[in-house]
C-alpha positions in Angstrom: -81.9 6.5 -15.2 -80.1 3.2 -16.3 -78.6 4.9 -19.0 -77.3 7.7 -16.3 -75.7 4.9 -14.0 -74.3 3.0 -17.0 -72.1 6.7 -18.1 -71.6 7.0 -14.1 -69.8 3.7 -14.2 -67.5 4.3 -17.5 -66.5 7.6 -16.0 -65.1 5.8 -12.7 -63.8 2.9 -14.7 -61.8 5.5 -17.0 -60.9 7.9 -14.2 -59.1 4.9 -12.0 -57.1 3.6 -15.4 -55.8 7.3 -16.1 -54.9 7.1 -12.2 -53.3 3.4 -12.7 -51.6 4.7 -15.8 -50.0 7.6 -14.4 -48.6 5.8 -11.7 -47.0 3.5 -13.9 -45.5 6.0 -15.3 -43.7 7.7 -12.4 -40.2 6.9 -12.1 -39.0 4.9 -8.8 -37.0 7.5 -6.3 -33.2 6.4 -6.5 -32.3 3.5 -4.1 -29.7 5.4 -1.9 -28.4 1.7 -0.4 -27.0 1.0 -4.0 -25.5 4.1 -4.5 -23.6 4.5 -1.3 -22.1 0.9 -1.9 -19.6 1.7 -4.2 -18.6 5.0 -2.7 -18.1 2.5 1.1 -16.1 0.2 -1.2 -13.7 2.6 -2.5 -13.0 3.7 0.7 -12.4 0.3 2.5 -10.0 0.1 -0.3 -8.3 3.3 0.3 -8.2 2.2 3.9 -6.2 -1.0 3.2 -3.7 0.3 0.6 -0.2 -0.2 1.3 2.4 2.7 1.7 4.9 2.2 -0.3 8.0 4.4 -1.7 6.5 7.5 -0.2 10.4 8.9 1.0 11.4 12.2 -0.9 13.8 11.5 -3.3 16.0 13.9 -2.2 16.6 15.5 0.9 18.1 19.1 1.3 20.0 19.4 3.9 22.1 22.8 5.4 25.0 22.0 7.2 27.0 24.8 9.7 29.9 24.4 11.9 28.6 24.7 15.4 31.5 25.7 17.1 34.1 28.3 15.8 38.0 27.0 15.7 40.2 29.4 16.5 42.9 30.0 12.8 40.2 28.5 11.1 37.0 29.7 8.5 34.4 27.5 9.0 32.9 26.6 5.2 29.1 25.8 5.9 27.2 23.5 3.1 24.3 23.3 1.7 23.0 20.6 -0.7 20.3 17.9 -1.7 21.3 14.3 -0.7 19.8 10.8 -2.3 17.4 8.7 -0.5 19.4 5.2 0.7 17.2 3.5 3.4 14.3 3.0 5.6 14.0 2.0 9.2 11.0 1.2 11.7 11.0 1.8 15.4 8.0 0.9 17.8 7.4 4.8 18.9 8.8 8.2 17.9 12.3 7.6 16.4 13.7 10.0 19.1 12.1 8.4 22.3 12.8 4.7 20.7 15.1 2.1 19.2 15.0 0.4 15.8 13.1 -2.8 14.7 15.8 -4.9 13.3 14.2 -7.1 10.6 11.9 -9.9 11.3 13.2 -11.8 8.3 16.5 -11.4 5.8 17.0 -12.7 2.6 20.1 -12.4 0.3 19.5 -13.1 -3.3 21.1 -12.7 -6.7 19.3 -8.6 -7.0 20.7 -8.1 -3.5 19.2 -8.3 -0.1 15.6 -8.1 1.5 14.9 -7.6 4.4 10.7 -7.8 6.1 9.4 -7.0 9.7 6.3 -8.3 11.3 4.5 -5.4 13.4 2.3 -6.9 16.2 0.0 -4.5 16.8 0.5 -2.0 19.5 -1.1 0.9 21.2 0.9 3.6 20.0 1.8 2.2 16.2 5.0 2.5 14.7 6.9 4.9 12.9 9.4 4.7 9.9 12.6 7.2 8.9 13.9 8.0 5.5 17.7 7.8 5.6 19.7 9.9 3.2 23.3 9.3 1.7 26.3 11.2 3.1 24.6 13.0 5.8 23.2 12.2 9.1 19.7 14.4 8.6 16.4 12.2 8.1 12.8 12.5 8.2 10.4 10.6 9.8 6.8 9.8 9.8 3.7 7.5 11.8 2.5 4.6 10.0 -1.1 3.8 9.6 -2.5 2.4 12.7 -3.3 -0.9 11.2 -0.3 -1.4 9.7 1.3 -4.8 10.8 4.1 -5.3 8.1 6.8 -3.6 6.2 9.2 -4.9 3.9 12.7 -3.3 1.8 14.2 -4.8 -1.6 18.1 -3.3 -1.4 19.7 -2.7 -4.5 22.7 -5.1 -5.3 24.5 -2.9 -7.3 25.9 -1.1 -4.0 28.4 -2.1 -1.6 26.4 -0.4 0.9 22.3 -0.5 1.9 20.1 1.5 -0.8 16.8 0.6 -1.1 15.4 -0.2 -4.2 11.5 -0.8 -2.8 9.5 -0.9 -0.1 5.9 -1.4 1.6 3.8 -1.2 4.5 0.6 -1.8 5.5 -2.1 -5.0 6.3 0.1 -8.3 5.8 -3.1 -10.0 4.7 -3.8 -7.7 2.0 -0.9 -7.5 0.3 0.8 -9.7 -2.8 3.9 -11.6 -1.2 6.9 -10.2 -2.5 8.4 -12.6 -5.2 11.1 -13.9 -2.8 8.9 -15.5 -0.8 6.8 -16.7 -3.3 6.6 -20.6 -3.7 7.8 -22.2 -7.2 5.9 -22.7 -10.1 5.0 -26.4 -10.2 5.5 -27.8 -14.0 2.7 -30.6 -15.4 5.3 -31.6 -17.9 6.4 -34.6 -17.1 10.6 -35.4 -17.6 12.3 -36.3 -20.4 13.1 -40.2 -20.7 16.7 -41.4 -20.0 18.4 -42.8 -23.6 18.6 -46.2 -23.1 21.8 -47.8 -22.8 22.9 -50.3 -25.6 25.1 -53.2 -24.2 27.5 -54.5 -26.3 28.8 -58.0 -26.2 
């Protein structure tokens, strides 16, 4: 009867380490927390990104005489005409009137030009301008968009804009304009000292 208990007791003892072992082994469920961080990450960051350049290129544009003049042939036109400049109104461009620029700067590469966007119910809107023709587009920004800026090209006598940006102030680079110098740690050359003759 001892001997019986004694087997009873290394059958237990080897069922609960095959049961000890085996969960061991099991592999931890995924920890869904970690996985969804990177994905909320990526799209705070898609939240925050700037808008910037987004005007077509070119705008195609059909032009037609409205009203017929009597000994004459009216020639109606159609063409694709160059992107030149971007303005920003506080409401539809139609129902409101232009920001004029918060801040100008004229520099050797030509003028800039920035706008501060306090934020407002409604949000702003921006046009696309195009060259030799009065036709533009004309979009909402994002709602949390508080600043825009324009670099002009200097190579024109007239505006045509180069660059530009909206979005969170805070979250983007400062445009190299503003940007304060570049402190040197060298330290200046002596002055030659000056011989005295007698």
């Amino acid at each position: 009867m001892r001997q019986a208990a004694v087997r009873s007791s290394i059958a237990l003892a080897a069922m609960a380490t095959a049961s000890l072992v085996a969960l061991a082994a099991t592999p931890a469920p995924p920890r869904a927390a970690t996985s969804a961080a990177p994905a909320a990450s990526a799209a705070s960051a898609a939240a925050v990104a700037p808008l910037a350049d987004a005007c077509p290129a070119q705008l195609a544009v059909k032009q037609t005489v409205s009203d017929a003049i009597a000994g004459w042939t009216p020639l109606n036109q159609q063409a694709s005409y160059p992107f030149v400049r971007v303005a920003f109104y506080p409401g539809p461009p139609a129902d409101s009137t232009l920001i004029v620029p918060t801040q100008e700067y004229k520099g050797q590469a030509g003028l800039h030009d920035s706008w501060d966007l306090p934020h407002r119910a409604g949000g702003y809107w921006m046009t696309c301008s195009y060259g030799n023709t009065t036709a533009s587009v004309a979009r909402k920004l994002p709602d949390d968009t508080d600043y825009c800026r324009a670099d002009y090209d200097g190579r024109f006598i007239t505006l045509v804009v180069k660059h530009w940006a909206c979005g969170v102030k805070r979250t983007m680079a400062p445009p190299a304009w503003v940007r304060p110098p570049v402190r040197s740690n060298a330290k200046p050359a002596p002055k030659p000292a000056i011989k005295r003759v007698e």
